[in-house]
C-alpha positions as CSV (number, residue, x, y, z in Angstrom):
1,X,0.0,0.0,0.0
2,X,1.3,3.4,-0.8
3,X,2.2,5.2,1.8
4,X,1.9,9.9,2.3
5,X,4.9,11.4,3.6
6,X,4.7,15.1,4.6
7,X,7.9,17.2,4.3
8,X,7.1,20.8,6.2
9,X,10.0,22.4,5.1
10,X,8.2,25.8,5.4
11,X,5.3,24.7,8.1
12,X,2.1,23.4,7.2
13,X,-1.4,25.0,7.0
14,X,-4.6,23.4,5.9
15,X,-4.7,25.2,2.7
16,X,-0.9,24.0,1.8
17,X,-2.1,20.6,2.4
18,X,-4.9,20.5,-0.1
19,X,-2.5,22.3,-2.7
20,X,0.3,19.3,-2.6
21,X,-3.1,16.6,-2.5
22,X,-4.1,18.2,-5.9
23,X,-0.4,18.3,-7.2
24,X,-0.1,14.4,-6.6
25,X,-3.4,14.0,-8.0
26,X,-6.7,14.8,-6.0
27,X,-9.7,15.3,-8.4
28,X,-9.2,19.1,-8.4
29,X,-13.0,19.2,-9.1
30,X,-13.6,17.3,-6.2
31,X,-12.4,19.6,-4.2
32,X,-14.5,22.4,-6.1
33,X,-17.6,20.4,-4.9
34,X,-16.8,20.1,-1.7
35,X,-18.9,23.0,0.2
36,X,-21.9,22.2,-1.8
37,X,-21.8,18.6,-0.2
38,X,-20.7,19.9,3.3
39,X,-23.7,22.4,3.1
40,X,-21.9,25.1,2.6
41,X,-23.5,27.3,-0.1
42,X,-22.2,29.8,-2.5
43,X,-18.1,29.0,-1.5
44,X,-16.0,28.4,-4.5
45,X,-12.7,27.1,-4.8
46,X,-10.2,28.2,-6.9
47,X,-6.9,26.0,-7.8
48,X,-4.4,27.5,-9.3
49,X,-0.9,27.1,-10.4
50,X,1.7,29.3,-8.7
51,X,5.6,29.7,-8.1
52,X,6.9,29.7,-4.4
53,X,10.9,29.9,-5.0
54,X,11.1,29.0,-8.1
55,X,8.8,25.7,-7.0
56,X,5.7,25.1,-9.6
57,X,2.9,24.8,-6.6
58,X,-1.0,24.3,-6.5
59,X,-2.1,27.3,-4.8
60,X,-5.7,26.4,-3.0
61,X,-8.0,29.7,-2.3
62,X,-12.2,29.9,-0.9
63,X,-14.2,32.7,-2.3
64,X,-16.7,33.0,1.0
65,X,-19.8,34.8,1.1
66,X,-20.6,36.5,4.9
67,X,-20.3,33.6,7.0
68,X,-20.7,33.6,11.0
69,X,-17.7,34.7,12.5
70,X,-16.8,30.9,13.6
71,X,-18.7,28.3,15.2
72,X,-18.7,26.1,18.3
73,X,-17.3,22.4,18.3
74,X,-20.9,21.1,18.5
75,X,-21.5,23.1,15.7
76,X,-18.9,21.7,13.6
77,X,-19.7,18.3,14.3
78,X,-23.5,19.0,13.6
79,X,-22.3,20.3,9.9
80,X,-19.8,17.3,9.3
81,X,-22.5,14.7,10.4
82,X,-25.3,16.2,8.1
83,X,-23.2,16.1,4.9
84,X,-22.8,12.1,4.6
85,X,-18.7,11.7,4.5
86,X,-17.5,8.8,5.5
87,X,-16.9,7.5,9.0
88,X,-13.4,7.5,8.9
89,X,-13.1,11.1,7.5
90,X,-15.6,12.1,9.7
91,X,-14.2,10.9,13.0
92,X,-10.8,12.4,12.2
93,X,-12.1,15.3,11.5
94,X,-14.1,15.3,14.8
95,X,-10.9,14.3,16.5
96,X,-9.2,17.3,14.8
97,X,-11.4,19.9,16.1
98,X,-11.9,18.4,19.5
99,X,-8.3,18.7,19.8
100,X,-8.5,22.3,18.7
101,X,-11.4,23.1,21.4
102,X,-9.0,21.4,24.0
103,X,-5.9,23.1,23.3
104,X,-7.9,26.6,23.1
105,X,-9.9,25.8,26.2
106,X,-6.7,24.6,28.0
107,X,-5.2,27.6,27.3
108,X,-8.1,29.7,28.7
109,X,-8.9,27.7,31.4
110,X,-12.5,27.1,29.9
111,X,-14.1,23.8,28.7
112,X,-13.6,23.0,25.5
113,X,-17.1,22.3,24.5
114,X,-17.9,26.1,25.1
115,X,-15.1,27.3,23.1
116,X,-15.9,30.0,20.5
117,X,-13.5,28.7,17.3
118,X,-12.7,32.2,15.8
119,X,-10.5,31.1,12.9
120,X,-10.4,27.6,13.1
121,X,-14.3,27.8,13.1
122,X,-14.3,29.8,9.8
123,X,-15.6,27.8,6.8
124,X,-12.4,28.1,5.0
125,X,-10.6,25.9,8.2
126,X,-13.4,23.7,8.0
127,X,-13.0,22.5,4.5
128,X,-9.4,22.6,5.1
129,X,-9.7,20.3,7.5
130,X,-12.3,17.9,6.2
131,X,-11.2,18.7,2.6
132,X,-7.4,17.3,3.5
133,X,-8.6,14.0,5.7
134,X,-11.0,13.1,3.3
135,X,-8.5,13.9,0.2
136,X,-6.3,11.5,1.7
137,X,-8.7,9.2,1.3
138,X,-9.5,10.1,-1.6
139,X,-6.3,9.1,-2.7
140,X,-6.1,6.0,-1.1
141,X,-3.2,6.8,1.8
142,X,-4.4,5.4,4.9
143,X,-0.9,6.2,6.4
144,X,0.5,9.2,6.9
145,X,4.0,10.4,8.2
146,X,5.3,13.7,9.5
147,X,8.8,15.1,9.4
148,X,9.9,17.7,11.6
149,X,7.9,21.1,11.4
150,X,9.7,24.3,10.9
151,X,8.0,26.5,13.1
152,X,8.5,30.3,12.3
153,X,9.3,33.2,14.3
154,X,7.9,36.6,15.7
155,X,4.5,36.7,16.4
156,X,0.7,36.3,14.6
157,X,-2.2,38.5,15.7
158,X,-5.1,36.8,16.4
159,X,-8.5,36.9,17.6
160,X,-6.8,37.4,21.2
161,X,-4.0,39.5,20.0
162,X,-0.6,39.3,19.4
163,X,0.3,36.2,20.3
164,X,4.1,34.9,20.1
165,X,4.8,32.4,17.3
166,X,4.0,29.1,17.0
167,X,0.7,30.3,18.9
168,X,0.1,28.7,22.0
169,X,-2.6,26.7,21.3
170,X,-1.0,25.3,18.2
171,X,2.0,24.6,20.5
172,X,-0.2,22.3,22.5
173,X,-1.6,20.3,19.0
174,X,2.1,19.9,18.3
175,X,3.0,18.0,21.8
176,X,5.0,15.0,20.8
177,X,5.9,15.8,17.4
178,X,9.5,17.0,16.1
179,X,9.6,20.4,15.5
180,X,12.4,23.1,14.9
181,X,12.4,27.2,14.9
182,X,12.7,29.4,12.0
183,X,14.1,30.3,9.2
184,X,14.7,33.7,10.8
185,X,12.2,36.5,9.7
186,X,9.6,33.9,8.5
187,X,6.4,34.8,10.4
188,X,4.1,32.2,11.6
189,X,4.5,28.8,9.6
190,X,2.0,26.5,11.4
191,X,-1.7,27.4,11.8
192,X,-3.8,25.4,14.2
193,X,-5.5,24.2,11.2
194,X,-2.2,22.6,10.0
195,X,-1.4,21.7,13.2
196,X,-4.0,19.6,13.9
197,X,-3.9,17.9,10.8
198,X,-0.5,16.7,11.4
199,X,-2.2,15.7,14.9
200,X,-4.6,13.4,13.6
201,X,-3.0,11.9,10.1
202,X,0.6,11.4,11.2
203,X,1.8,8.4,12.4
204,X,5.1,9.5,13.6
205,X,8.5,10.1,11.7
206,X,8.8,9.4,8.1
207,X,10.1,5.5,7.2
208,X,14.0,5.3,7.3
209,X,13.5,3.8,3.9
210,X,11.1,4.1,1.4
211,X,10.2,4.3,-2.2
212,X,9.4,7.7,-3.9
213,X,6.8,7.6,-6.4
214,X,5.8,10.9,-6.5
215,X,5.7,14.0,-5.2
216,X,3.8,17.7,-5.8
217,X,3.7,21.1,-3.7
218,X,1.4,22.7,-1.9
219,X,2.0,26.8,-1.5
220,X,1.3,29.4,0.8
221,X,-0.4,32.8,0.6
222,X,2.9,34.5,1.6
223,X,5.5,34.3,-1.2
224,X,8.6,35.9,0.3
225,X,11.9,36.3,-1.9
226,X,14.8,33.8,-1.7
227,X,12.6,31.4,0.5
228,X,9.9,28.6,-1.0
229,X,6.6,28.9,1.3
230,X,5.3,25.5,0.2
231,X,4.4,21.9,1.7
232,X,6.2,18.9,-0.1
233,X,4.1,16.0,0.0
234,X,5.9,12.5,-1.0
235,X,3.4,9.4,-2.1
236,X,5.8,6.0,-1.7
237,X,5.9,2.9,-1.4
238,X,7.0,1.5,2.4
239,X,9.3,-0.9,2.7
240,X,7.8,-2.8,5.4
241,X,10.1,-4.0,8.3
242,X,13.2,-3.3,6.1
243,X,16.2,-5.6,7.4
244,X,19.4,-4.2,8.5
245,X,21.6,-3.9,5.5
246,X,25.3,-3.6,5.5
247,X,26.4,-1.5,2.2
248,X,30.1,-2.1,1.2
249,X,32.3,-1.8,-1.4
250,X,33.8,-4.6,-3.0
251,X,35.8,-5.9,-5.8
252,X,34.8,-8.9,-8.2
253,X,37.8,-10.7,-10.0
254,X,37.0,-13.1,-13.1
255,X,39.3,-15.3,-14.8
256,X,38.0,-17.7,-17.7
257,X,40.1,-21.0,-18.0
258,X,39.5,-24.0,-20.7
259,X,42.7,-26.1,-20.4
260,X,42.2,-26.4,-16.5
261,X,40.9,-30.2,-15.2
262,X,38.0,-29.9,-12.6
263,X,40.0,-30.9,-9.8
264,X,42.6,-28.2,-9.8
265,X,40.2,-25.4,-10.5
266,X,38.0,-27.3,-7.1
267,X,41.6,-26.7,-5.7
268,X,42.0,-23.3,-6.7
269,X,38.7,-22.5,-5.3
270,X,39.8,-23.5,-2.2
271,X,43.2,-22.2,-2.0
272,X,41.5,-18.6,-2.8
273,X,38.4,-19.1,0.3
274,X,41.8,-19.8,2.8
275,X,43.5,-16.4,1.2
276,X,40.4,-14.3,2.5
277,X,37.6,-14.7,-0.8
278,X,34.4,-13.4,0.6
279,X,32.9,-16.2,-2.1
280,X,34.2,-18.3,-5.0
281,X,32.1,-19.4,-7.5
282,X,32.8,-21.6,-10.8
283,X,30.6,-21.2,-13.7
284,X,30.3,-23.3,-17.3
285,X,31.2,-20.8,-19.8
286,X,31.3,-21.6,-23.9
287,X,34.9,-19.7,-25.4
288,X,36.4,-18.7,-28.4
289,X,36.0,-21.6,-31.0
290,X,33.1,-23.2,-28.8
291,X,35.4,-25.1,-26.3
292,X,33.9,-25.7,-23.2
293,X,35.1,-23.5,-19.9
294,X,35.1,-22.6,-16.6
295,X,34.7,-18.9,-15.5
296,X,36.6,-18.7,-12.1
297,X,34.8,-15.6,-9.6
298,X,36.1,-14.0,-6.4
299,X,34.7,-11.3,-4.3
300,X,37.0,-9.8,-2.2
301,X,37.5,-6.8,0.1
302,X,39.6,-3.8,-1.4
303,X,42.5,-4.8,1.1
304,X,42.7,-8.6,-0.3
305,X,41.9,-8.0,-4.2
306,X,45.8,-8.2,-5.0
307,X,46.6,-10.9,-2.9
308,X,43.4,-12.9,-4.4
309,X,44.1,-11.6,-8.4
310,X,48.2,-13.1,-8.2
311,X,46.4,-16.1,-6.1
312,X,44.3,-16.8,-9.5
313,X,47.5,-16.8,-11.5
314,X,49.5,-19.1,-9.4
315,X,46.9,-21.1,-9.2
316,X,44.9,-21.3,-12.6
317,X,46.1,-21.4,-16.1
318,X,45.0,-18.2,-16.9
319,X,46.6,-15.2,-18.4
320,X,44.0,-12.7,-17.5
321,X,41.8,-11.6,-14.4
322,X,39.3,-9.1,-14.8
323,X,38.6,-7.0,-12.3
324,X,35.3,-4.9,-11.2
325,X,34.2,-2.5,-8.4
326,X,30.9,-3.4,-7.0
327,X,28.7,-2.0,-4.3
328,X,27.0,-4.8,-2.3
329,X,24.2,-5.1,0.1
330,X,24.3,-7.9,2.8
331,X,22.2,-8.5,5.9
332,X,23.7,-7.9,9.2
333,X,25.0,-10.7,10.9
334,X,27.3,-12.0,13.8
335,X,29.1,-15.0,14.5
336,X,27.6,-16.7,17.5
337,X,28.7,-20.1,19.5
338,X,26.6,-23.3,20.3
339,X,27.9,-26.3,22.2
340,X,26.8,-29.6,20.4
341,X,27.6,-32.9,22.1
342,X,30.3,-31.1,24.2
343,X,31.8,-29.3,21.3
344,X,31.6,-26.0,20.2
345,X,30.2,-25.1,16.8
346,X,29.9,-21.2,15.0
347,X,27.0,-20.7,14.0
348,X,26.0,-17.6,11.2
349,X,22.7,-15.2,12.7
350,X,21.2,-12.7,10.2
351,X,18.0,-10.9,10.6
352,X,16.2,-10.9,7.0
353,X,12.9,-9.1,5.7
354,X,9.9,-9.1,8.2
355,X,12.2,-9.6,11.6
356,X,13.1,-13.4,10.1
357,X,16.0,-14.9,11.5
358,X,18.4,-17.0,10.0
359,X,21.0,-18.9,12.0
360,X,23.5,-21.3,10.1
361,X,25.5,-23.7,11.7
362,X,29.0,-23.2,10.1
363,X,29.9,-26.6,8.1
364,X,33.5,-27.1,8.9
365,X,32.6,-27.0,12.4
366,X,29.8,-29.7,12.0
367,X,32.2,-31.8,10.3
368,X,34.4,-31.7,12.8
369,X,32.1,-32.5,15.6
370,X,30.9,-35.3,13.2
371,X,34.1,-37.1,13.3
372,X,34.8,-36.1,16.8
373,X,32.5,-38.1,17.6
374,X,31.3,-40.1,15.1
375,X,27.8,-38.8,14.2
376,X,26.3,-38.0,10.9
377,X,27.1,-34.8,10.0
378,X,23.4,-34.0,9.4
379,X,22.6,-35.0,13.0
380,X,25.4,-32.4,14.0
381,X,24.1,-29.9,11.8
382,X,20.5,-30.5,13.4
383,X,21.7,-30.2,16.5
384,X,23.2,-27.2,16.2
385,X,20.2,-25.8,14.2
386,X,18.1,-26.3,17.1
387,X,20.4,-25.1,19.6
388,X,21.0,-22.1,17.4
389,X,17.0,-21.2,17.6
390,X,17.3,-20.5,21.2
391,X,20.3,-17.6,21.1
């Protein structure tokens, strides 16, 4: 399932929000139908394409008739419930403006229930809010992650006056969540609206890995010079319960032989796995004239390459050894120790895709308990298998 990832580089506001859901793809005339089905008569909705900083943004703007100069949280909820959205959308957008009504009453000492919503009661926070939740819908991302917020400075005037910035009560919706001051100079960058969006969508820090897919902008009324007032939004896909991966780089030597007999290139294999190979591999190869082959291949750390490439010519009848730099991408492991039948034997853990572990019992060990002590070497290995599932 794909996955939303919101990047407030420059805050977030409700109106931002439904910006970067039409840049990634929201029915932009959905969204222009969305006061008529919330009850909300003559509003219209203009979308627009803007620059912020040289970003091409969706710029999201209500043309609103004389409204009520905003609304109690029972209203709210009595306008949401009337206009048939669905239950998901219409809880969080409940849970949005209940938290609103608790942070404002908190910070008036009043219950939040007879909280006047000045702004955040307007009809252009109300479809930002329901517009947003239910565009995520829309869109089909269930899950939604937050990266840190860039707050702002100075201070907003509001329907209580000057207030310092980020306001208090959008301080309180932001409890929990990673935030960060400034850019200098910027003004308030976080509305309550926005806020409280991130409260109720976001299910914590972005994915330490993850899958771009897309990605649009949504911009801001303010457009100030050298700075891009807009909210990224990423659509990916998650890569659930990544494993641990190791990335190193390492070096891939190839030599092609066809006048070698199979037990010296089984020696040479050998003789380059005690000199340090990470792996040896033999392969069937066709050369020049059609005889048959075998393609010798080492990977070997930077540090061991020369040692393993003069290896190949001492021990192959080759006159050539290619040589590559690859990147590779290996599961963490660790070496740990089981006792089988009063010996020791090393045992290989890794920790694969989903959690999974894989412990391998190492072989040379399991042969040497097998003829210490005169077991099969598959009852060993068994042994040690099942000793290995308790570490």
């Amino acid at each position: 399932m794909p996955i939303a990832i919101l990047d407030p580089f420059s805050g977030i506001s409700g109106d931002m929000t439904l910006g970067a859901l039409v840049d990634v793809g929201l029915d932009a005339d959905w969204l222009r139908g969305l006061p008529t089905r919330l009850g909300l008569h003559g509003v219209e909705v203009r979308v627009q394409d803007v620059l912020r900083g040289e970003l091409a943004c969706k710029k999201v703007d209500f043309d609103i008739p004389p409204q009520p100069h905003g609304r109690h949280i029972r209203e709210i909820r009595a306008l949401v419930a009337a206009a048939g959205v669905p239950d998901t959308v219409r809880r969080r957008a409940d849970a949005a403006f209940t938290a609103i009504a608790e942070a404002e009453g908190e910070m008036h000492g009043v219950p939040a229930e007879s909280v006047h919503l000045h702004e955040v009661g307007a009809v252009d926070a109300i479809l930002d809010v329901v517009g947003a939740i239910w565009g995520f819908e829309q869109l089909g991302l269930d899950r939604v992650f937050c990266g840190a917020l860039a707050l702002g400075d100075g201070s907003v005037v509001a329907a209580h006056g000057r207030l310092p910035v980020p306001a208090p009560a959008t301080l309180k919706l932001l409890e929990g969540h990673p935030v960060r001051p400034g850019p200098e100079s910027s003004g308030e960058l976080v509305t309550p609206t926005g806020a409280a969006l991130v409260r109720v969508l976001s299910s914590g820090p972005p994915p330490d890995q993850y899958v771009p897919r897309r990605s649009g902008y949504g911009a801001g009324t303010r457009d100030p010079k050298g700075r891009a007032n807009a909210l990224r939004l990423i659509v990916a896909d998650d890569l659930p319960d990544a494993p641990e991966l190791v990335t190193e780089e390492i070096i891939l030597l190839a030599a092609d032989v066809d006048d070698l007999s199979p037990e010296y290139v089984a020696a040479a294999a050998d003789a380059l796995r005690e000199l340090g190979a990470l792996d040896v591999v033999t392969l069937p190869v066709t050369m020049k004239k059609g005889r048959p082959g075998v393609r010798v291949e080492v990977l070997a750390r930077a540090g061991d390459a020369m040692a393993l490439e003069l290896a190949l010519f001492r021990h192959t009848t080759t006159l050539g050894v290619r040589r590559t730099t690859a990147r590779r991408h290996a599961l963490a492991r660790e070496r740990r120790t089981v006792t089988v039948l009063g010996h020791e034997i090393g045992v290989k853990v890794a920790v694969g895709p989903g959690g999974a572990r894989h412990a391998k019992p190492e072989f040379d060990d399991v042969r040497r308990v097998a003829d210490a002590t005169g077991r099969a070497a598959r009852d060993v290995f068994f042994l040690a298998a099942q000793a290995a599932e308790q570490l």
